[in-house]
C-alpha positions as CSV (number, residue, x, y, z in Angstrom):
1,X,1.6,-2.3,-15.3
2,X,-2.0,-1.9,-13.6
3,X,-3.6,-2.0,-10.5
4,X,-6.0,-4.8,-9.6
5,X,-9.0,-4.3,-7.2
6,X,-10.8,-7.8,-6.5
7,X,-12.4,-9.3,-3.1
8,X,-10.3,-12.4,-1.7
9,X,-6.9,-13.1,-1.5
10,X,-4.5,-13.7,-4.7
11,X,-0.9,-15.0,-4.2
12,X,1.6,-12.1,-5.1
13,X,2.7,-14.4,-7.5
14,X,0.1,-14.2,-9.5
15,X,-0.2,-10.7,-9.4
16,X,3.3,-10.2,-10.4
17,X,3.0,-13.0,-13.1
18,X,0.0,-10.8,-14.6
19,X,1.2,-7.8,-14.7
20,X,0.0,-6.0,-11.7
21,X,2.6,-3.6,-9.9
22,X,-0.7,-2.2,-7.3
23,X,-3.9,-3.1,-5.8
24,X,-6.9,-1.1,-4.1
25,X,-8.1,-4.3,-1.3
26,X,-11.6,-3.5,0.5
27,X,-12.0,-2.2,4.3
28,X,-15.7,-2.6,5.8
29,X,-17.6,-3.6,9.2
30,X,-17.2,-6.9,10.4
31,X,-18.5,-9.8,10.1
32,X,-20.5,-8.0,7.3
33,X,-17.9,-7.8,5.1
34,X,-15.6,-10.3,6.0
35,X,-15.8,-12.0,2.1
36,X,-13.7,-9.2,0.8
37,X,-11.8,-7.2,3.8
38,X,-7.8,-7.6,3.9
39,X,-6.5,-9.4,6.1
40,X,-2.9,-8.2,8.2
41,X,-1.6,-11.5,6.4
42,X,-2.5,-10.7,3.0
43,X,-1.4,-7.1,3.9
44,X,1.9,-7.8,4.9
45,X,2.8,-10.3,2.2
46,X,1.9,-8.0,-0.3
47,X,4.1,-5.4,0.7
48,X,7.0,-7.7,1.7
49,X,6.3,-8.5,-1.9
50,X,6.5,-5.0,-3.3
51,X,3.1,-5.0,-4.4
52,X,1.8,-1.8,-3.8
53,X,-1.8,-1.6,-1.7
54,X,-4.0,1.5,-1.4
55,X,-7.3,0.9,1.0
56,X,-10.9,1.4,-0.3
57,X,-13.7,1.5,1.7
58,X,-16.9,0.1,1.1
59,X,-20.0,-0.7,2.7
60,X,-22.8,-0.7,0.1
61,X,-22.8,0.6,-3.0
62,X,-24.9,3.7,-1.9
63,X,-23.2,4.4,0.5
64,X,-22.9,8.4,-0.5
65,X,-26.4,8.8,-0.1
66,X,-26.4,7.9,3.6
67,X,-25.4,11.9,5.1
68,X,-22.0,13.3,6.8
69,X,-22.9,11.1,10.3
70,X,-22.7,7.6,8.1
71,X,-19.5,9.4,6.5
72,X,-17.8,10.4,9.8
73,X,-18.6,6.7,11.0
74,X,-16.8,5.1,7.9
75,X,-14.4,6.7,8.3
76,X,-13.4,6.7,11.9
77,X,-13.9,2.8,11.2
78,X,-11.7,2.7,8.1
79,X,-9.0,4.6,9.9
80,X,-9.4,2.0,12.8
81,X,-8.8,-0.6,10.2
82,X,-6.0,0.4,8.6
83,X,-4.1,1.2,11.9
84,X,-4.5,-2.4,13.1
85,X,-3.3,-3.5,9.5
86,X,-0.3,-0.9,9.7
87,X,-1.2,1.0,7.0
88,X,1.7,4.4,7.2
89,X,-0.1,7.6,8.2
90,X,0.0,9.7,5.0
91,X,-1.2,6.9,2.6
92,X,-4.5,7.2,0.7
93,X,-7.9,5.4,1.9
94,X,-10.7,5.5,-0.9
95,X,-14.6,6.0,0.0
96,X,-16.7,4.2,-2.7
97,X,-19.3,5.9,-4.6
98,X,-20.2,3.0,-6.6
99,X,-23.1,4.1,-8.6
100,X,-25.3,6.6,-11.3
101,X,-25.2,9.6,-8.8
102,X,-27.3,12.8,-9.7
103,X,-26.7,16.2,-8.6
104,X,-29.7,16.3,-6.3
105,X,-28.3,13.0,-4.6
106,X,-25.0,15.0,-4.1
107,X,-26.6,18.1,-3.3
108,X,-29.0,16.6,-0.1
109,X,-26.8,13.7,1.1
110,X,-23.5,12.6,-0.5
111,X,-21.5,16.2,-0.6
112,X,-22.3,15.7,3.4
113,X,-21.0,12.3,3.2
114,X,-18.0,13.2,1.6
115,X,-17.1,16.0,3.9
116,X,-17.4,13.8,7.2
117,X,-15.6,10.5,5.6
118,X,-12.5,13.1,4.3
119,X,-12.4,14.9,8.2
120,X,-12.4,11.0,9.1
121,X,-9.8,10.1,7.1
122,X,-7.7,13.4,7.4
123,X,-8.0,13.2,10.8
124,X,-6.6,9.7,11.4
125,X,-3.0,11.0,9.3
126,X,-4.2,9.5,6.0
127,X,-5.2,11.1,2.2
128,X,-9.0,10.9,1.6
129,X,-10.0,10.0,-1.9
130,X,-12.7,9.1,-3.9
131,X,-14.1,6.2,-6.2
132,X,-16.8,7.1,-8.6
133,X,-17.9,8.3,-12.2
134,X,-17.3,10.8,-13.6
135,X,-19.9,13.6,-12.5
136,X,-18.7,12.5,-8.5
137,X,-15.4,13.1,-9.4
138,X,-15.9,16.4,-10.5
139,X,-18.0,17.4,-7.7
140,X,-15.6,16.3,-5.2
141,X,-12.8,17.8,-7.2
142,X,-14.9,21.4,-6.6
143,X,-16.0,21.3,-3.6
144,X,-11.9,20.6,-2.7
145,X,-12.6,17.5,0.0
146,X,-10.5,14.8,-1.5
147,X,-7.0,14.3,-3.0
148,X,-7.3,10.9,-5.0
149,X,-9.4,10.3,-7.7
150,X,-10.6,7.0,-8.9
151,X,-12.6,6.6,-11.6
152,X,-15.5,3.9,-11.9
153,X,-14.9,3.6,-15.6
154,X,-16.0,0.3,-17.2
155,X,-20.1,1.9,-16.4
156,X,-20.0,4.2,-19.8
157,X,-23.4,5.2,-19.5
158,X,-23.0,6.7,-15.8
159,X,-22.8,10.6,-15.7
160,X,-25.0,11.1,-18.7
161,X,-22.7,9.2,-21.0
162,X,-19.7,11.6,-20.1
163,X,-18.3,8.6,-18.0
164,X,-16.9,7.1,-21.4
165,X,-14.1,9.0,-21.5
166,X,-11.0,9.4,-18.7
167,X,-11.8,12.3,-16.4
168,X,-9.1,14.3,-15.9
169,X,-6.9,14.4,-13.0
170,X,-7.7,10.5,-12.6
171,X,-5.1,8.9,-11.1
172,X,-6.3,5.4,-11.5
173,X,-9.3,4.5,-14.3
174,X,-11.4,1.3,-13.8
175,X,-11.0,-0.4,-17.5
176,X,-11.9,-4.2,-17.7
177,X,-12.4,-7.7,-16.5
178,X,-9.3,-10.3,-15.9
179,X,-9.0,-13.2,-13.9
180,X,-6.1,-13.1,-11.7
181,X,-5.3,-16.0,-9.8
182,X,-8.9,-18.0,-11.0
183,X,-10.2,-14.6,-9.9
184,X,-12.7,-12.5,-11.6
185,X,-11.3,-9.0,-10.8
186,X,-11.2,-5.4,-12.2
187,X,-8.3,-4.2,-13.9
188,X,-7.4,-0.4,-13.8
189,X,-5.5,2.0,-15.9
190,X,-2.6,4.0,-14.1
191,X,-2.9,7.7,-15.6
192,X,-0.8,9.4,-12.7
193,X,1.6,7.1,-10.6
194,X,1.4,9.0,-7.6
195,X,-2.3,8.3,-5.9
196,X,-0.4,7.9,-2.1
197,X,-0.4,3.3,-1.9
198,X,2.0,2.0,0.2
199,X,4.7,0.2,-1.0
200,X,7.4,-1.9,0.7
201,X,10.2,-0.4,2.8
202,X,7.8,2.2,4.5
203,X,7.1,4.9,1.4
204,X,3.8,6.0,0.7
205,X,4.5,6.6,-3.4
206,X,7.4,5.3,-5.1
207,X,8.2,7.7,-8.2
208,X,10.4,6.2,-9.6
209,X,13.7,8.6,-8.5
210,X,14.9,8.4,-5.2
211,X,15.8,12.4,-5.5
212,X,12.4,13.1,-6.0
213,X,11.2,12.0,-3.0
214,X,13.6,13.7,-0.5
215,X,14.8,17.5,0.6
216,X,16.1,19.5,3.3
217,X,13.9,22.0,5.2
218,X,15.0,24.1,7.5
219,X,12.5,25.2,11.3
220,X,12.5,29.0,12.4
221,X,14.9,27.7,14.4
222,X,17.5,26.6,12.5
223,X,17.0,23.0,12.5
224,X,17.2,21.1,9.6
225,X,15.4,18.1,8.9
226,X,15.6,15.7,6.2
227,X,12.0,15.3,4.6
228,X,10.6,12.5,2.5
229,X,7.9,14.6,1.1
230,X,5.4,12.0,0.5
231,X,5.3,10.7,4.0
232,X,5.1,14.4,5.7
233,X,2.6,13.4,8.0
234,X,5.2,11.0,9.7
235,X,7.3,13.5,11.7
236,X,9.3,11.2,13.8
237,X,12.5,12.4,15.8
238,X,15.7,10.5,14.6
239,X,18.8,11.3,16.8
240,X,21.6,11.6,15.1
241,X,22.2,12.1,11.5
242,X,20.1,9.6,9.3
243,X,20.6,6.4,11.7
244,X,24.2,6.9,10.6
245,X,24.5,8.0,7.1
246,X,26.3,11.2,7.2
247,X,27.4,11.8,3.5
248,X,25.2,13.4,0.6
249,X,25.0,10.6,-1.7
250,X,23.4,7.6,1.6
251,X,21.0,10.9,2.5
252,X,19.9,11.9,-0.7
253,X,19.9,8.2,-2.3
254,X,18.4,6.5,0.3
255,X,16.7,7.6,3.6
256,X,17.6,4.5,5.6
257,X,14.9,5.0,8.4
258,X,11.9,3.5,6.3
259,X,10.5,6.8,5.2
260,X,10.4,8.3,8.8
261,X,12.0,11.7,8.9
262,X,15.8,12.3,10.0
263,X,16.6,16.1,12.5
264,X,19.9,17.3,12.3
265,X,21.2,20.7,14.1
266,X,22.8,21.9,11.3
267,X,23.1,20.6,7.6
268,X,26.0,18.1,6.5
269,X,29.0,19.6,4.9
270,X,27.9,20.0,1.1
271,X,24.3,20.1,1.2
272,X,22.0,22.9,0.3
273,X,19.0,23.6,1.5
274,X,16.5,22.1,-0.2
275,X,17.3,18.6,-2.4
276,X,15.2,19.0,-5.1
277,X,12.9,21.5,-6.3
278,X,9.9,19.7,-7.0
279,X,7.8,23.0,-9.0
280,X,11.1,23.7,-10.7
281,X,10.5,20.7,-12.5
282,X,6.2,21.0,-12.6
283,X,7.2,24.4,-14.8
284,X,9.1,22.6,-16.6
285,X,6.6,20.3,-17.6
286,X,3.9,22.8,-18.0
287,X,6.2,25.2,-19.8
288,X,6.8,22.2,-22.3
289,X,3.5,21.5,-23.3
290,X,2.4,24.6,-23.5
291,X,5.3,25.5,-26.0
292,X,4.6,22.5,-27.9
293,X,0.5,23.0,-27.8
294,X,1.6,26.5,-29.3
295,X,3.8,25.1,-32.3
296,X,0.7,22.6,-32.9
297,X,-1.7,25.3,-33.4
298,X,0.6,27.3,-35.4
299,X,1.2,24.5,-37.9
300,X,-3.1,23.1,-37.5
301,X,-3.5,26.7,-39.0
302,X,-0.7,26.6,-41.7
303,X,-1.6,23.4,-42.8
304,X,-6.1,24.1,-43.0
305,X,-5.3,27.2,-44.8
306,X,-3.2,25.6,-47.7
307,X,-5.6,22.4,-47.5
308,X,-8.4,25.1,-48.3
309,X,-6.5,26.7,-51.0
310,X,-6.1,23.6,-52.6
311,X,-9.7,22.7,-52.2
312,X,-11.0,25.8,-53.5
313,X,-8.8,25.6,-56.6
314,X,-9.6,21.8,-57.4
315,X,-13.5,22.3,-56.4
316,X,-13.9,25.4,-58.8
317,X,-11.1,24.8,-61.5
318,X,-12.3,22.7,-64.5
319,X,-13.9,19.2,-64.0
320,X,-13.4,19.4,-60.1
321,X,-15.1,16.5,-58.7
322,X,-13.2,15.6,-55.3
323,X,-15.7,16.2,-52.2
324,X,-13.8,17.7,-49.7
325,X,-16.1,17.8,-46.9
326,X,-15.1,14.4,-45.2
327,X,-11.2,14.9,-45.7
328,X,-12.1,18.6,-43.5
329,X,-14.2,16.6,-41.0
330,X,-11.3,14.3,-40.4
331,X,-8.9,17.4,-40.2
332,X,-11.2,18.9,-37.3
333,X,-11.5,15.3,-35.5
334,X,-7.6,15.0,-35.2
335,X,-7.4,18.6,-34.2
336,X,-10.0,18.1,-31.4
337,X,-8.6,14.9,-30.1
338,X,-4.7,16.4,-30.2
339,X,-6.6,19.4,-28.2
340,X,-8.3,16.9,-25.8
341,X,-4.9,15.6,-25.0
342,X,-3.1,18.5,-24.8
343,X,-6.1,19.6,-22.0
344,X,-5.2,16.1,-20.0
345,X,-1.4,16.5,-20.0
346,X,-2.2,20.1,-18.3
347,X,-4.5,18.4,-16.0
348,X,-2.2,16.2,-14.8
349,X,0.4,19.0,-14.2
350,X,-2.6,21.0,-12.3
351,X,-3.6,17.8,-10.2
352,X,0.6,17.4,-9.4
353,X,0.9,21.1,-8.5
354,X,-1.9,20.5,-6.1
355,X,-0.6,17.9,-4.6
356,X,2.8,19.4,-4.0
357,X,1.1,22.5,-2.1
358,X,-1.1,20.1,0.2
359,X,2.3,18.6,0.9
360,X,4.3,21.9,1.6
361,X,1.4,23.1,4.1
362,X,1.0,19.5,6.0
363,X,4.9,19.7,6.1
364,X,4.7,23.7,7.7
365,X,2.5,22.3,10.1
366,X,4.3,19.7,11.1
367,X,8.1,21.8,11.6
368,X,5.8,23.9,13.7
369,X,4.5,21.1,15.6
């Protein structure tokens, strides 16, 4: 599956027929923009479609280099926007930085920029992110303003050539040209599922495993509620227990109150306290790869030093005439690129175990609330 950005309309049909299981669609002033804003139509037929839709603004492609006041002003506009489009508080909204950015750029204009679009976008209930190369990522990763990360992928050149290769912690990577729907659009790679698009029924990320997405939390007080973590933002009161469902399996399996957020005095029979642990599994993960990176190195090292026994022997024995060189310059390569993987899959565990703690403080805030 991939996720589609493009600038008019495309039938869900189409999108489903190619392939596409997301898109990123375009918020900017009107008229101005009008060619390539979504519509509340198009919105809502994509989601009553199941096609999930993140929002990406864009003005101009500069539009980084404008300072913190043309930030705050996107967006408060883009927040705006995707209110009137119904766009659920807790989903992500993308700020374009659709160009070759240098450090002095980010240093005297677009690290201000950044800062007021996020308070924007944070302030409105939604998950600032970013679209750019690969330098811009990696600035906005540092200076810790933004939780989605876009990459601008097909420019290779961008970021002094570094912007060939997948950044990461990307959750979504700009690849290629297709034509969708007689539609010249760019296709993009899905590296972690989880960027914060809204997808039908009310969720803000579908993982794939309804237990993943739900727990119990208990207040200071002794209340309990029912939490769909990747909505926390959307603390709504439900009387009752779960607009009916009063058994583990309906609360656990399915929230029945389109993501919202059930409050019970005290916890139905059977249930513990929390429904899944969600780090529990992140060390899992990371414990995994980290046991298997060590068994790679252990072999890597078993395996050079017999390759250069055997290379010794055959180079100095009698008549020896095999050049070894380019069979140990293959040997490193592999190594390198089983390394550079490894460093990804740890990334993406880092990236996760960020976002899990930006969930459990929004979600403190709100019991306290």
């Amino acid at each position: 599956m991939i996720a589609l950005d493009y600038t008019a309309r495309i039938p869900p049909s189409a999108l489903t027929a190619a392939g596409v299981s997301d898109v990123c669609r375009y918020l900017c002033y009107l008229p101005v923009g009008s060619w390539k804003v979504i519509t509340k139509g198009e919105y809502d037929e994509l989601v009553a479609a199941g096609i999930g839709v993140t929002l990406n603004w864009e003005l101009a492609a500069n539009d980084w280099a404008h300072g913190e006041s043309a930030g705050l002003a996107h967006g408060t506009e883009a927040v705006r926007m995707a209110k009137a489009l119904g766009y659920p508080r807790g989903c992500a909204i993308i700020g374009s930085a659709d160009f070759d950015m240098d450090r002095a750029t980010w240093d005297n204009a677009a690290r201000f920029y950044c800062r007021g679009f996020a308070n924007a976008i944070r302030g409105g209930g939604y998950r600032p992110g970013v679209y750019g190369p690969w330098d811009v990522l990696t600035w906005v990763r540092d200076a810790g303003l933004m939780d989605v990360f876009w990459q601008a992928g097909m420019s290779t050149a961008w970021s002094g050539g570094r912007n060939r290769n997948v950044w990461p912690g990307a959750h979504l990577r700009q690849r290629r040209h297709i034509t969708v729907g007689g539609q010249d659009c760019d296709a993009n790679d899905i590296h972690i599922p989880t960027w914060g698009q809204m997808r039908a029924g009310g969720s803000v990320l579908d993982t794939g495993d309804d237990m993943g997405r739900q727990m119990l939390v208990a207040d200071s007080s002794g209340v309990v509620w029912l939490v769909d973590g990747l909505t926390r933002s959307r603390v709504v009161d439900v009387a009752g227990t779960g607009n009916g469902q009063a058994h583990q399996e309906a609360l656990l399996g399915n929230l029945g109150n389109n993501g919202q957020v059930a409050k019970f005095g005290t916890p139905p029979a059977g249930m513990g306290v929390w429904g899944v642990d969600v780090g529990g599994r992140l060390d899992a993960i990371e414990a995994r790869v980290t046991a298997s990176e060590a068994a790679d190195a252990v072999r890597d090292a078993a395996f050079r030093a017999a390759f250069d026994a055997f290379a010794a022997a055959v180079t100095h024995g009698a008549g020896g005439n095999i050049d070894v060189a380019p069979i140990l310059a293959r040997i490193d390569e592999l190594a390198t690129e089983e390394t550079t993987a490894m460093a990804s899959a740890l990334a993406e565990i880092t990236e996760l175990r960020h976002q899990l703690a930006d969930r459990d403080a929004r979600l403190a805030a709100a019991l306290k609330a």
